[in-house]
C-alpha positions in Angstrom: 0.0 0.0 0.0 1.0 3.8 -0.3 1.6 3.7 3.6 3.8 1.0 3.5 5.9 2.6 1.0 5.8 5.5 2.9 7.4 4.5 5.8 10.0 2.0 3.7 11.3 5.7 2.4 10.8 7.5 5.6 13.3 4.5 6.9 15.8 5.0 3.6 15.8 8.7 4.7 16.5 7.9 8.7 19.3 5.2 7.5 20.6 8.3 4.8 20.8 10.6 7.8 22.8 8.0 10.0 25.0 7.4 7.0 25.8 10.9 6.2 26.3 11.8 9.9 29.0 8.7 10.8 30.7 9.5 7.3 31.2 13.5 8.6 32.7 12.0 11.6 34.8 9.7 10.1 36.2 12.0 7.4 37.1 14.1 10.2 39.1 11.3 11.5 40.6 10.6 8.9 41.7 14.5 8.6 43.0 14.9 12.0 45.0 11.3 11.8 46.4 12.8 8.6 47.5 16.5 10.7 49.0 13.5 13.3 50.8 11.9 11.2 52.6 14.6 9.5 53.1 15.9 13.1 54.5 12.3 14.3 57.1 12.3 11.2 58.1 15.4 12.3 59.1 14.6 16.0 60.9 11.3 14.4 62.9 14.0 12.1 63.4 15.8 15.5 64.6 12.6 17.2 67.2 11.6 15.0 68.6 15.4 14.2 69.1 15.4 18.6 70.9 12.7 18.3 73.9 14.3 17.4 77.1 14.6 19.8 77.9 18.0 18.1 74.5 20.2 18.9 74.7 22.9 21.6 72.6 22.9 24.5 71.1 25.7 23.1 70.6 23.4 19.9 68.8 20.6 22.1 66.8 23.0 23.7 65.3 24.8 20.5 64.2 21.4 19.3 62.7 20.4 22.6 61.0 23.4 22.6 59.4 22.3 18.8 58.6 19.3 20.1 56.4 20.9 23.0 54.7 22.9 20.4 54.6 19.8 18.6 52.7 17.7 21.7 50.2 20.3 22.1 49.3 20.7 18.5 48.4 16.7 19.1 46.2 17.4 22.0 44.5 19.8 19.7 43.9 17.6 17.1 43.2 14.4 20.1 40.4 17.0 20.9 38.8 18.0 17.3 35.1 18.1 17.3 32.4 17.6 14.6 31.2 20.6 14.2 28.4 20.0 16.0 30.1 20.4 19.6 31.0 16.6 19.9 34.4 15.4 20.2 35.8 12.9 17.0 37.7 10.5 20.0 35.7 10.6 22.9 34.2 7.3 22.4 30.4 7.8 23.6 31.3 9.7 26.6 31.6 12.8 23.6 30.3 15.6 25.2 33.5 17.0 26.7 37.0 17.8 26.1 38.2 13.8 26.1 42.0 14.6 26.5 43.2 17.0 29.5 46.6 18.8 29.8 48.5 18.9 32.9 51.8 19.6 34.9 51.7 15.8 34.9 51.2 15.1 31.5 48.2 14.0 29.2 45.1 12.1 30.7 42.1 11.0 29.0 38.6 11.1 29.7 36.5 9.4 27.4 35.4 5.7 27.6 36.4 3.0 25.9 33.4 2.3 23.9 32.7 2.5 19.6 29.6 3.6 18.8 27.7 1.2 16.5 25.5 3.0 14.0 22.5 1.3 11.1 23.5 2.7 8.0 21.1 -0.3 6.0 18.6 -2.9 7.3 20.9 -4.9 10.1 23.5 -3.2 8.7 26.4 -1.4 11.1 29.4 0.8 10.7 31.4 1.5 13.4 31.8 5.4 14.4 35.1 7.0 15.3 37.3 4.9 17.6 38.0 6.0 20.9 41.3 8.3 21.8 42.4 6.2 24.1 43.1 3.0 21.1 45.1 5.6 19.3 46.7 7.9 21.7 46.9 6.2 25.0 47.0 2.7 24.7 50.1 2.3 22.8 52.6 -0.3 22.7 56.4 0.2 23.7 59.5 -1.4 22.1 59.0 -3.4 18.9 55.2 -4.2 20.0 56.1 -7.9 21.4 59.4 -7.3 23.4 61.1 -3.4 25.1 64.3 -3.2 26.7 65.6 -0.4 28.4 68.8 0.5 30.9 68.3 1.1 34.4 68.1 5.1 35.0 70.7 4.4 37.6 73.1 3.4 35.6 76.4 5.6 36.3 78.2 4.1 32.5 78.3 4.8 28.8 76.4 1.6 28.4 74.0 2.4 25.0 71.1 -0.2 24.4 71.5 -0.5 20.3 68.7 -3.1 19.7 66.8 -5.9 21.0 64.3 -8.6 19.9 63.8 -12.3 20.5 65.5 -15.0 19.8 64.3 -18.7 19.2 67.9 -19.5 18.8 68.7 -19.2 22.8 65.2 -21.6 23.5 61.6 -20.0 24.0 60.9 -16.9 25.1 58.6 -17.1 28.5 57.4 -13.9 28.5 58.9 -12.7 31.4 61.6 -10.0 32.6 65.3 -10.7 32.2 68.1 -8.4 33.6 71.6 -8.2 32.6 73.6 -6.7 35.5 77.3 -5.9 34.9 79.7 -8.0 37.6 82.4 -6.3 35.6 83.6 -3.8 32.8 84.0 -7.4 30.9 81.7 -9.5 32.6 77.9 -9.7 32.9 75.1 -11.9 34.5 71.7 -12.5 33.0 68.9 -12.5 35.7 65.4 -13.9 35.9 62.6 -12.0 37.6 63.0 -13.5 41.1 66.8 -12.6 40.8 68.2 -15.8 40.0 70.9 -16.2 37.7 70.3 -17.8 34.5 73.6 -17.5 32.6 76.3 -15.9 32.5 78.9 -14.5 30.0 82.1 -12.1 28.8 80.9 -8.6 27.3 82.4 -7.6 24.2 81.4 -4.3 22.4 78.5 -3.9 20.2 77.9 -8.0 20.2 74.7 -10.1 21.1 73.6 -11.2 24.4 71.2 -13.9 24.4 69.1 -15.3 27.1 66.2 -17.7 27.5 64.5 -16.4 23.7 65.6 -12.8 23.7 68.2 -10.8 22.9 69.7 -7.3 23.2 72.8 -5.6 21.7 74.6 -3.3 24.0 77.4 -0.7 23.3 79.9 1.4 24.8 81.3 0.8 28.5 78.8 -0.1 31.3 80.2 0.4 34.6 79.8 -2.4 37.8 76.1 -2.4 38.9 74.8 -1.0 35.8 72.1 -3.1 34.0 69.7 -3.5 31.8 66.0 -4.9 31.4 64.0 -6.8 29.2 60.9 -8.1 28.8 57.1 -7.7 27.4 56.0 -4.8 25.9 54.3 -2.5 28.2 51.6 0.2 27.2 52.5 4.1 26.6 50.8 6.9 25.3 52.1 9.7 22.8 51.9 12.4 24.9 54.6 10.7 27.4 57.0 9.5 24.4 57.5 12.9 23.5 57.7 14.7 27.0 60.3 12.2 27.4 62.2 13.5 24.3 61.8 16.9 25.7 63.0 15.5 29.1 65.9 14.7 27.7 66.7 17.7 25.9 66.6 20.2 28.1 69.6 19.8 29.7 73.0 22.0 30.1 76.3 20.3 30.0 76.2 16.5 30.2 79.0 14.6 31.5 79.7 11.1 29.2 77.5 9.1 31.2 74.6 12.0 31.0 74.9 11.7 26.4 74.3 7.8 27.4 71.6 8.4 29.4 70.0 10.9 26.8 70.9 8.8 24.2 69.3 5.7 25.5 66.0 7.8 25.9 66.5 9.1 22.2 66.8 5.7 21.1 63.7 4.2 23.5 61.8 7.1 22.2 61.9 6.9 18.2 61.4 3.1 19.0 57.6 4.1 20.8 57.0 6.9 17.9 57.4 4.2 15.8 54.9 2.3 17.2 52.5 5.2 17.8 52.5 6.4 14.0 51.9 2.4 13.1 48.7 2.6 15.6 47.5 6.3 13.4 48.3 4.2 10.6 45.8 1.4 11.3 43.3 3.8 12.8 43.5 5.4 9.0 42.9 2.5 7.6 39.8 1.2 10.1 38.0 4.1 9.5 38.8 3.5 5.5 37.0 0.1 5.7 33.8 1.9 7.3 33.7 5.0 4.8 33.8 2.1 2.2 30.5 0.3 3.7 28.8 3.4 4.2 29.4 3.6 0.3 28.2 0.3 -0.2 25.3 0.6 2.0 24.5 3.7 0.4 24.0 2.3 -2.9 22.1 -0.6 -2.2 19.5 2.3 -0.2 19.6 4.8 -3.3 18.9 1.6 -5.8 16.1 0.8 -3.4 14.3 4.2 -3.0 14.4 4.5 -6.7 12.4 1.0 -6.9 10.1 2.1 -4.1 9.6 5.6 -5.7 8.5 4.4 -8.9 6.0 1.9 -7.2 4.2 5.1 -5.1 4.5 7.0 -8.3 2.3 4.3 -10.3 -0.3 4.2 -7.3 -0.3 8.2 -6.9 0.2 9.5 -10.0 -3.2 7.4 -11.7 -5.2 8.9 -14.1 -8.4 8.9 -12.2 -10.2 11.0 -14.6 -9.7 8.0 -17.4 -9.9 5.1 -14.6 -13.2 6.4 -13.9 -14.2 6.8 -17.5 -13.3 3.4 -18.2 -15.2 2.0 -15.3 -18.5 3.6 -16.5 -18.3 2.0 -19.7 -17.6 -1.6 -18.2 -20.6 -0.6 -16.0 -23.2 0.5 -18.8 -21.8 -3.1 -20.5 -22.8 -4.7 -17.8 -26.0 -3.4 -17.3 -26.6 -3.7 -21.2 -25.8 -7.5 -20.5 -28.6 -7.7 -17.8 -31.3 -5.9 -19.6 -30.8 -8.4 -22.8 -30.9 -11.4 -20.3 -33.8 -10.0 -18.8 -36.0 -9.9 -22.2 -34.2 -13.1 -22.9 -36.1 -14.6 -19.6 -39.2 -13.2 -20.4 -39.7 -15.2 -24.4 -41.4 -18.3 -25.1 -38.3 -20.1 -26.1 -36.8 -19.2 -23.2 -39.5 -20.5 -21.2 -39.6 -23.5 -23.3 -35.9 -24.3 -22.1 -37.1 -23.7 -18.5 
């Protein structure tokens, strides 16, 4: 009926709407992630031009002071809006400011929660994701494994790489600590302390315990040590206050550069993995433009069909409808008059 096709288009319209609302939002995810990324590759071009032995502390401190501009400019973006006064990464909780500056760094308070919305008949796209999946919850090292040297240390140890290592047995997952005896000598400890191997530390070459593995340069003093184990969780914000840590400092003393060095190196390791994390954000939000598309389609292909059916029962030509039903009427009543004389002959009473 014309009601029913009524509210099939009112629905097309509703699921339109929906659609054209979630694809704003997304497009203006894929925007800011865009401005993030360009600012993330330039705090990686930062990292590396610090770590150079030959820049002033006046040099260090002009590009911490970039990178500061550099960390706000991605609260900024952390805390873009629609337009229409809510926030992009917010999760549902988008009615506020998700992402708060403070002396002690960046905290965020949105939830955790994607927003579902019906684009189609039973069909859902996902809205913007959450700040905290992009910003917050970031993983440190290489994703799987970080190592890092002990901010006691009081040598020019320098942590060069790490990873695992299937060659030295299977990796447990837990914590491992290599704690210099000597300027040549080194233990490998377990997370309850106990030693696990042992060995003779040579420049720039492997150490390899229990399924992982970490490369260590320069000359670590006794006591010094350093730590491996799982990948922990970080977010930007803290990566690059810790670049700008590190930078703002006067005169360093040989085992100061190692220390800043180290933190350099830690650093471009965990920008690395934040700009991989924009990068699959990009590409989530890609995937639910596309099915808005799709979805979008199959509706405007529908309202077409739907359209056409009201126009046929709207658009009738009454004036002609009714014309022809007269004349099928005055047949019909034609009919019944000759059957009536019929009826009333002899023949026909004979055949009675």
């Amino acid at each position: 009926t014309a009601v029913g096709l009524d509210r099939a288009l009112a629905a097309i319209t509703r699921f339109g709407e929906n659609a054209n609302n979630v694809q704003n939002r997304l497009g203006l995810q894929e925007n800011a992630l865009s401005q993030a990324g360009d600012k993330m590759a330039r705090v990686t071009e930062l990292a590396v031009q610090a770590n150079n032995s030959s820049l002033s502390p006046d040099d260090r401190k002009a590009i911490a002071s970039e990178l500061t501009a550099l960390r706000d400019s991605m609260v900024s973006l952390a805390n873009s809006t629609d337009g229409t006064g809510r926030y992009l990464f917010g999760g549902t909780a988008d009615g506020s400011a998700p992402f708060i500056k403070s002396s002690g760094g960046v905290t965020y308070n949105g939830d955790q929660t994607q927003k579902q919305v019906e684009v189609a008949p039973d069909t859902f796209v996902s809205d913007t994701l959450p700040g905290s999946e992009i910003f917050m919850r970031i993983r440190t090292g290489d994703g799987t494994v970080d190592a890092h040297p002990n901010t006691a240390n009081t040598g020019t140890g320098l942590l060069l790489d790490f990873s695992r290592d299937s060659s030295t047995g299977s990796w447990n997952g837990g914590s491992y600590s290599v704690q210099f005896t000597a300027a040549d000598t080194y233990e490998v400890r377990d997370s309850t302390n106990t030693v696990v191997s042992t060995g003779t530390y040579k420049d720039g070459e492997d150490i390899n315990a229990a399924g992982v593995r970490m490369r260590i340069s320069g000359a670590p003093a006794v006591g010094d040590s350093f730590q491996i184990g799982a990948s922990t969780t970080k977010d930007v914000f803290s990566t690059i206050d810790d670049l700008v840590g590190a930078l703002n400092s006067d005169t360093l003393t040989q085992p100061q550069k190692a220390a800043m060095i180290n933190t350099l190196q830690s650093s471009m390791r965990d920008i690395a993995q934040a700009s991989s994390k924009m990068i699959d954000a990009r590409a989530s939000g890609g995937a639910q433009l596309s099915a808005i598309d799709n979805a979008n389609s199959l509706l405007e292909s529908n309202e077409v069909t739907l359209k056409t059916t009201l126009s046929s029962i709207r658009d009738l030509d009454y004036a002609s409808a009714l014309g022809q039903y007269e004349l099928e009427k005055a047949s019909l009543q034609a009919a019944q008059t000759i059957f009536q004389q019929m009826q009333s002959s002899s023949l026909f009473n004979l055949i009675r």
